[in-house]
C-alpha positions in Angstrom: 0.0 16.4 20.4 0.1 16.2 16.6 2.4 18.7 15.1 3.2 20.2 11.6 0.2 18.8 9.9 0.1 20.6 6.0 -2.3 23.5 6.3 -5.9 22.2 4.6 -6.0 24.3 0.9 -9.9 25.1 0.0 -9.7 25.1 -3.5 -8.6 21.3 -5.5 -5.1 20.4 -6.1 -3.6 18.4 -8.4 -4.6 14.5 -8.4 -1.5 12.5 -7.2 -1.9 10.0 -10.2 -3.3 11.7 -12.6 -3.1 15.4 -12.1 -6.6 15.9 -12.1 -8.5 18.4 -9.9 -9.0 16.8 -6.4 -11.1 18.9 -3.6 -11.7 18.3 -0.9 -14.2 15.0 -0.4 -14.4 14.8 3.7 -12.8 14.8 6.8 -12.1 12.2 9.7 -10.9 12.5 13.1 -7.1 11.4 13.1 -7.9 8.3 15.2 -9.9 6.6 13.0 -8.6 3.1 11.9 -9.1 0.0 10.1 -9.9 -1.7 13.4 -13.3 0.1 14.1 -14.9 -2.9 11.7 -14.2 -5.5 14.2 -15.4 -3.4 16.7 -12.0 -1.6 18.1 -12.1 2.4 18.6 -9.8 4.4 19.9 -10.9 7.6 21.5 -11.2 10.7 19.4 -7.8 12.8 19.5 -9.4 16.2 18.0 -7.6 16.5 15.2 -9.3 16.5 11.7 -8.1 14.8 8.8 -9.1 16.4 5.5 -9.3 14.3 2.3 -9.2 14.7 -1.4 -10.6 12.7 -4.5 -10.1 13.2 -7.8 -12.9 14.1 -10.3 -10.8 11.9 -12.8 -9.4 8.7 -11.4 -11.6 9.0 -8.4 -8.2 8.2 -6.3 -8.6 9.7 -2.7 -6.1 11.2 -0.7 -4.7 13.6 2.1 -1.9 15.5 1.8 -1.4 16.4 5.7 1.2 14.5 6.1 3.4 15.5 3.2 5.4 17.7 4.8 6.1 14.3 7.6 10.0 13.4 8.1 9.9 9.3 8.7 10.7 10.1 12.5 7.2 12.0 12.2 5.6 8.6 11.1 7.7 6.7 13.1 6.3 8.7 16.4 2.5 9.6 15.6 1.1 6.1 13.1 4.1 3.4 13.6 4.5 3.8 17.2 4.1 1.3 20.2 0.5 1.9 19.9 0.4 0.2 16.0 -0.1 -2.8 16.9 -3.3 -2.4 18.8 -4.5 -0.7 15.1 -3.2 -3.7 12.7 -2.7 -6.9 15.3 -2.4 -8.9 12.0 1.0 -7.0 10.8 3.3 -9.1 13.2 2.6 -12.5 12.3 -0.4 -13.7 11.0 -0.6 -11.7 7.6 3.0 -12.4 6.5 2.4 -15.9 7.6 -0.7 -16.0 5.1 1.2 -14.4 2.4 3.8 -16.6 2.1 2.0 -19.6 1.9 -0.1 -18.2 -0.7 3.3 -17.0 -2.6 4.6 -20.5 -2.3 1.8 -22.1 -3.8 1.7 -19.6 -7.0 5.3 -19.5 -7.4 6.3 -22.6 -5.9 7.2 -24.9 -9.2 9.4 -21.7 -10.4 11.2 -20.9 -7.0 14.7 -21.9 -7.9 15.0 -18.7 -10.3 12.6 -17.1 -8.6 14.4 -13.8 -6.8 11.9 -12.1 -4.5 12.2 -8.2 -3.0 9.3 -7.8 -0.1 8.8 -3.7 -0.9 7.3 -2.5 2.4 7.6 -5.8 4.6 8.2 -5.0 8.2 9.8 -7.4 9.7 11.3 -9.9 7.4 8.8 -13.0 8.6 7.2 -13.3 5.0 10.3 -13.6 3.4 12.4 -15.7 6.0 9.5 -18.2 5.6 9.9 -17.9 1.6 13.3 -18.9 2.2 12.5 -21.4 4.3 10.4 -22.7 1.5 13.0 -22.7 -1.2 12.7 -19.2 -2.2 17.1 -18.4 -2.9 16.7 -15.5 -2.6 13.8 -12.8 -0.4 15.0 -9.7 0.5 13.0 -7.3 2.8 12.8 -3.6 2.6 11.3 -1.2 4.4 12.4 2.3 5.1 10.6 2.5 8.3 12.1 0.0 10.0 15.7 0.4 10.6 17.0 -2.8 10.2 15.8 -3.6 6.7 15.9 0.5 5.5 18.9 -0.4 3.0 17.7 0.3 -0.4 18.8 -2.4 -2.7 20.6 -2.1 -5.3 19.6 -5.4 -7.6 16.7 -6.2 -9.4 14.4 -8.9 -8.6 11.7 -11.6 -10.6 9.3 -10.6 -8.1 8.5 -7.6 -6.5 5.8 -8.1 -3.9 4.2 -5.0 -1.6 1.2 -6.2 0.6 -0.9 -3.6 2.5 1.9 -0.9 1.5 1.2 1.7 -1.2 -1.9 2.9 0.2 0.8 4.7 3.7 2.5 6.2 1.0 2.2 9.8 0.6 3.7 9.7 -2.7 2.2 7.1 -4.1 3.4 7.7 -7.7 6.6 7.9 -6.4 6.8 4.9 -4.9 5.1 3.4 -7.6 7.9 4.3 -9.4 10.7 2.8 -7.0 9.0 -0.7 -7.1 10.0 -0.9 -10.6 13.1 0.5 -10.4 13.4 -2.9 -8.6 11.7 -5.3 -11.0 13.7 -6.9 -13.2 13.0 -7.1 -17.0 9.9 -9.8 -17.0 9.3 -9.8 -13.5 6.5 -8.9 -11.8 5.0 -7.0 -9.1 2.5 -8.7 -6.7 0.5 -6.0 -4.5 -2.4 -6.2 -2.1 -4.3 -2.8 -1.6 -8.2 -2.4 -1.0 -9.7 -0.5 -3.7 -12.4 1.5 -3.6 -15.7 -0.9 -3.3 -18.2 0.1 -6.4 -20.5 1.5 -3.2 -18.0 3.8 -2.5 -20.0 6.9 -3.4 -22.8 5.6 -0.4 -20.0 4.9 2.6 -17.7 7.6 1.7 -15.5 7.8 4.6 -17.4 5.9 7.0 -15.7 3.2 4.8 -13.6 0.8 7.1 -10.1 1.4 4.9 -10.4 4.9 5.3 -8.1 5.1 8.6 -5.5 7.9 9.1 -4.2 6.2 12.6 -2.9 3.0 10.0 -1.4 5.4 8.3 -4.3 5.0 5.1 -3.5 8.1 3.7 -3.7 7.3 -0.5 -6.8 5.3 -0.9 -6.7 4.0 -5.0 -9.7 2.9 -7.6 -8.4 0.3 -9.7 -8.7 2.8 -12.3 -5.9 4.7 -10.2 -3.9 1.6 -9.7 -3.9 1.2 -13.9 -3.0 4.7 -14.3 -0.1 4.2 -12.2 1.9 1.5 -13.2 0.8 2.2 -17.1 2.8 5.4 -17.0 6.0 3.1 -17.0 4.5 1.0 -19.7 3.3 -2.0 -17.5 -0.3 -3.8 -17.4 -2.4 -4.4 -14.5 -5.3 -6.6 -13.3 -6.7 -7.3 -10.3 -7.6 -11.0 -8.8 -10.0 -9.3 -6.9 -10.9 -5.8 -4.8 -7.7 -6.8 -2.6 -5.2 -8.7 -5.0 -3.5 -7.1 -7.9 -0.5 -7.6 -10.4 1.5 -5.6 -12.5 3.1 -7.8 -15.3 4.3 -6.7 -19.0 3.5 -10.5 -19.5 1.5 -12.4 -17.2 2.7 -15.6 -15.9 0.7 -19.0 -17.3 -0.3 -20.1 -14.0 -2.3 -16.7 -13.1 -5.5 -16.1 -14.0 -7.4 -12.2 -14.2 -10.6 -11.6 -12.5 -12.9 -10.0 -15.1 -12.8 -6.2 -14.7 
């Protein structure tokens, strides 16, 4: 059984990007998961999932798992049962993301360092070095092997399917660019909320507590995130997003 959930507050609390008043939006049962769209569901487990959005930023949230140690995660979301949740974490994603990281960084690799923030289980960046990447450091402070924090900065920062498990998202904002070097740049994927959000509400397929979706952002979110520490951001599309102080020539913004 689930234990030490945060007690659901009535009233709004403070957006965790913006400060703004967040009530409460909705709730889901626990086992929900990003998996129901291709037609995978797990059995309800009978414990409710309340979530917040923000009157501001329109980022949307739940705080029941603040109070979580990493064992907590580590037991209840990034157990043996993960897998069946997100069968693309293993291989198949990395795979994908490499290749596509090659081809955009590819003719500047050779002074290219590359921190993975968030990246499992080191296949992404072993294939980066296998590419010609010098350097491609993983970290990720739920899985022991690659939980050493690093101390060096890096060209690129990258942090796929990541920042929305956080449950301090600004936070961890924040610890990304600790890590990015002067110029560099920070290469994310996150779904953002679709412009239908307001019709699918939670039914939406990203909303899933069991993959540990617990800080779902707008774009406008994302901005107001990363502009706090004086960075720009644009978005490639709903998925793929950069934060740059100067983007790189061969990049090109998707209209906002």
């Amino acid at each position: 059984m689930i234990d030490r959930l945060k007690p659901v507050s009535v009233g709004p609390l403070p957006c965790k990007i913006c400060g703004g008043p967040a009530a409460l939006y909705g709730v889901v049962d626990f086992n929900k998961s990003c998996e129901e769209l291709r037609g995978f569901r797990l059995p309800l487990s009978g414990v409710p999932i309340y979530y917040r959005r923000c009157a501001n930023c329109k980022f949307l949230f739940t705080d029941a798992f603040d109070d979580w140690s990493t064992e907590q995660f580590k037991a209840y979301i990034y157990n043996e049962g993960y897998a069946a949740i997100d069968p693309d974490y293993q291989g198949k994603r990395p795979l994908n993301n490499a290749r596509f990281v090659t081809q955009l960084w590819g003719t500047i690799k050779a002074r290219t360092r590359v921190l993975d923030y968030g990246g499992g289980n080191d296949v992404f960046c072993a294939t980066l070095r296998a590419n010609g990447f010098p350097i491609a450091v993983t970290y990720d402070p739920m899985v022991e092997e690659y939980a050493r924090r690093p101390e060096e900065k890096f060209d690129l920062v990258t942090c796929f399917e990541t920042l929305e498990h956080l449950p301090d998202p600004a936070g961890g904002v924040a610890s990304l660019l600790e890590h990015t070097a002067d110029q560099g740049h920070v290469f994310l994927t996150t779904v953002a909320q679709p412009v239908d959000f307001d019709q699918l509400g939670l039914n939406w397929w990203y909303v899933g507590p069991r993959n540990g979706h617990i800080s779902i952002f707008s774009k406008q979110a994302l901005a107001l995130a990363f502009a706090r520490h004086g960075y720009k951001f644009g978005s490639f599309s709903d998925t793929l997003h950069i934060a740059f102080q100067t983007l790189p020539p061969f990049l090109t913004l998707k209209s906002q």
